[in-house]
N, C-alpha and C positions, 0 to 999 in steps of 0.2 A: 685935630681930627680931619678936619679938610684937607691937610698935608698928605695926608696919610691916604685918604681917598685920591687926591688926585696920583700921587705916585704908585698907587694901585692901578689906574686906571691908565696911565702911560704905559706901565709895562702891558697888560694886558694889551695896548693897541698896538705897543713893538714887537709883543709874539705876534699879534695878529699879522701884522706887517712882513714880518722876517718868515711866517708859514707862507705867507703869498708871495716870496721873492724864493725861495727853497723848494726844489723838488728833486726826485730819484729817479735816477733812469735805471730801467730794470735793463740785465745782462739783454733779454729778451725781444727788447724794444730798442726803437731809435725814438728819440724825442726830438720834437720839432717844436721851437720858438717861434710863436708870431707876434708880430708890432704891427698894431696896426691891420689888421689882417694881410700883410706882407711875411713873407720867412725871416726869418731876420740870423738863424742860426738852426742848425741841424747836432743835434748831440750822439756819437755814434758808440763812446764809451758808456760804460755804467758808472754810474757815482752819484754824488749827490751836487746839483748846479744851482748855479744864484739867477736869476732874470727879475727884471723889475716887474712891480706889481700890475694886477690888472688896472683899468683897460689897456694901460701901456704895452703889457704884454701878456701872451697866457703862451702853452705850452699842452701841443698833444703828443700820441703817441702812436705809434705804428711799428706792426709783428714786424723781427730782422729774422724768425725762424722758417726752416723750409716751407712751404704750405701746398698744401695737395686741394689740387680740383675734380672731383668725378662729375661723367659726362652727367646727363638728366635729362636730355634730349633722344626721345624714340622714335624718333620721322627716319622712315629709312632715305639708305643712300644709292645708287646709280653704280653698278661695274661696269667694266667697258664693253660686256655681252650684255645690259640694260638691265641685269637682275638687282631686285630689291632687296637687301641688304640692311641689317640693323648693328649698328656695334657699339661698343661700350670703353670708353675709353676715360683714363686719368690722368693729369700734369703734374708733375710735381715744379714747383715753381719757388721763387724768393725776391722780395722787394732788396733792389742794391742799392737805389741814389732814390733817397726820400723826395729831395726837391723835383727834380724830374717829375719823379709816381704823382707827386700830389698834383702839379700843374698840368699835367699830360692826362691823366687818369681819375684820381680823386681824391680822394680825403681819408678814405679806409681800405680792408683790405675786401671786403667785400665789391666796393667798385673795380676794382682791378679782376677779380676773380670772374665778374659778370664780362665784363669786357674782353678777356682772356679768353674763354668759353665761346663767344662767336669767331674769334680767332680761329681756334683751333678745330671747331668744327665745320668752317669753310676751306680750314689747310686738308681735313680729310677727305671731306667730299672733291676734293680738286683731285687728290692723290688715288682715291678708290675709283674715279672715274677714270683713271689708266689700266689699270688692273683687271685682272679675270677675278672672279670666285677661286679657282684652287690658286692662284698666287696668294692670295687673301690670306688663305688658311695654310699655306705651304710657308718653308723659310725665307720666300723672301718679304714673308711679312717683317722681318726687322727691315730692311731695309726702307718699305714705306712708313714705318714709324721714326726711322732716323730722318727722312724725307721731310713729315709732315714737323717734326721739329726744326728742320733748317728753315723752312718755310716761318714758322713762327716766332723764330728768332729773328730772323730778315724781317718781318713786319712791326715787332715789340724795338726791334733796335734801328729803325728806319730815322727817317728828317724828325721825327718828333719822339724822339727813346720814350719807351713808357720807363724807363728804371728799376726794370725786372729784369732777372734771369729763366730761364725756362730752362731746367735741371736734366728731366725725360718725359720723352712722351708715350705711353703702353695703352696697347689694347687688351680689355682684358673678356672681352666675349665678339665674336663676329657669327651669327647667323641669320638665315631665310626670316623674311617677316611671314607670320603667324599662318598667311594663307597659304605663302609657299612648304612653309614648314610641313602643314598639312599634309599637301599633296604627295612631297616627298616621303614623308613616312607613310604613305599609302602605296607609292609604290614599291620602296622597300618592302615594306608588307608582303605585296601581290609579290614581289621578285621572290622576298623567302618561303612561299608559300609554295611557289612553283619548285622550287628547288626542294623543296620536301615533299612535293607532290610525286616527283621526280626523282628520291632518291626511295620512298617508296616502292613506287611502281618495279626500282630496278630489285629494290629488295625483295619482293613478289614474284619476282620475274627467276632471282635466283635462287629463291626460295623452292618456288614450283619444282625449277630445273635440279637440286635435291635432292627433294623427295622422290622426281620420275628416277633418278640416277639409286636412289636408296631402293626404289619398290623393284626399279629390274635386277637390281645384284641380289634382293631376297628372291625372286622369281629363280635366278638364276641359280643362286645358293640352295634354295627348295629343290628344284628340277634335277642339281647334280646329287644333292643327298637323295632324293629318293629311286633316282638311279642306280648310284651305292647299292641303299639298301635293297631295292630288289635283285641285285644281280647277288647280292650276300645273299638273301633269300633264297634265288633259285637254286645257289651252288649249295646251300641247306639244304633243300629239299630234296635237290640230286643225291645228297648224299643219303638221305635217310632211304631216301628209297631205294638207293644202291645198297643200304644196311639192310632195309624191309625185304630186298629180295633176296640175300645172301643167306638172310635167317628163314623166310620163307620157303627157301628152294632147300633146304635141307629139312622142312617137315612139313610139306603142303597142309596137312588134314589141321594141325596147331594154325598156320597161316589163315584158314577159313573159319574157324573156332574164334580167333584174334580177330579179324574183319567182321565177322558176326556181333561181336561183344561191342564191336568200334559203333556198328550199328544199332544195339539196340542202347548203346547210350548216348549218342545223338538222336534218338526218337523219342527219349523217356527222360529227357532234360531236365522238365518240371514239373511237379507232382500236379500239375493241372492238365498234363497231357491226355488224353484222350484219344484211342485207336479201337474203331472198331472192326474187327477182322474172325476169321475163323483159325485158331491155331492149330487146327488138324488138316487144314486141306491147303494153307499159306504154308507157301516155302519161305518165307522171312523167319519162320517160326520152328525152322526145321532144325536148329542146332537145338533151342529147345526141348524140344520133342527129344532130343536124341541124346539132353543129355543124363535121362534117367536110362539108361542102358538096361538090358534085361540080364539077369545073374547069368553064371555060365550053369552050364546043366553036368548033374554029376553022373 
């Protein structure tokens, strides 16, 4: 039974052993051997590697995948007309020589990313402090971001290589800080206000002009039509009266019978009319009078 226990107990300690000399490097990662807290080997494939157990040696590991930094700094920055400026900007970046990154840089990727990041935000203020505002925002904004990358690379690849690559560098917002912003949209404001104030006014103006252009061509258009019609009228009237005296003048006594009737029915228009007179001694009342005629005598 003791056999049996101790050769239980052997294997158990040469798994134990052989899990401590055995590990995996993911496709993902580089793995890094230390002895000693020394390097002692950088593993760049995937697979699975032997190293001697701890403390003789242990084994970490570090992203070989792209990795992306966004800015997170909003202090603005300086154009070369002195305006305040904020912008927004991201790296994308990759660890290439482990050994270097860790001696130069650090232990993980989060050290490199911190360190990166004052880089790259003194490469832009260097750069934005040549520039106007409309360069900024015009195309030759690629060129100050291939700029502030050269610059980055020159610094990450200098006397002491951090063991990165810097991929691209993009801005992805450049504007006025808060106060300026302000003001600008205030005078945009005022600008478009004026301009509507202004296209108003002009509308009004030929608005006005119009209706005076619509009221004289009706004035105009009135004054000839009633023109017209009275000259139609008079040539009417001329004519009836040229009728009136043709019929007239071939029977006076009917003509004076006819104007008398004209008269007593313009006088007696409304059965509310009212005349008082004497019909025997009023010549208005003489066809009257005259038209019960006395018989003839036999």
């Amino acid at each position: 039974m003791n056999r049996v226990g101790f050769i239980l107990s052997s294997l158990l300690v040469a798994l134990a052993l052989a899990s401590s000399m055995l590990f995996v490097v993911d496709q993902r990662q580089f793995g890094v051997v230390y002895a000693l807290g020394q390097i002692k080997d950088v593993i760049t494939e995937p697979g699975l590697n032997i190293k001697l157990p701890p403390p003789f040696q242990n084994v970490s590991y570090i992203d070989k995948r792209l990795l992306t930094l966004d800015s997170v700094d909003t202090e603005p920055m300086l154009t070369a007309e002195k305006q305040r400026v904020v912008i927004d900007w991201y790296v994308r970046w990759r660890i290439t020589e482990p050994s270097e990154y860790i001696r130069n840089v650090g232990l993980d990727e989060a050290a490199g990313a911190s360190q990166l990041n004052r880089v790259v935000r003194n490469a832009f203020q260097e750069e934005i402090n040549k520039r106007t505002v409309k360069e900024l925002l015009s195309l030759k904004r690629e060129a100050l971001m291939e700029d502030v990358k050269k610059e980055v690379l020159e610094k990450v690849k200098g006397t002491k290589p951090w063991g990165i690559d810097v991929v691209d560098v993009r801005i992805t917002r450049a504007d006025y800080v808060d106060a300026i912003t302000e003001s600008v949209y205030r005078r945009m404001e005022a600008e478009r206000k004026r301009v509507a104030n202004e296209l108003r006014s002009t509308g009004a103006a030929e608005g006005e002009k119009i209706r005076a252009d619509a009221d004289r061509q009706r004035e105009v258009t009135v004054a000839n039509a009633y023109r017209d019609a009275q000259k139609i009228k008079g040539e009417g009237d001329a004519e009836a009266a040229k009728i009136y005296a043709e019929s007239f003048g071939r029977d006076p006594q009917f003509a004076q019978f006819y104007r008398s009737l004209e008269a007593y029915k313009s006088s007696f228009a409304k059965k509310s009319d009212v005349m008082v007179v004497d019909p025997s001694g009023s010549e208005f009342f003489k066809t009257f009078r005259g038209s019960a005629a006395p018989a003839p005598k036999k």
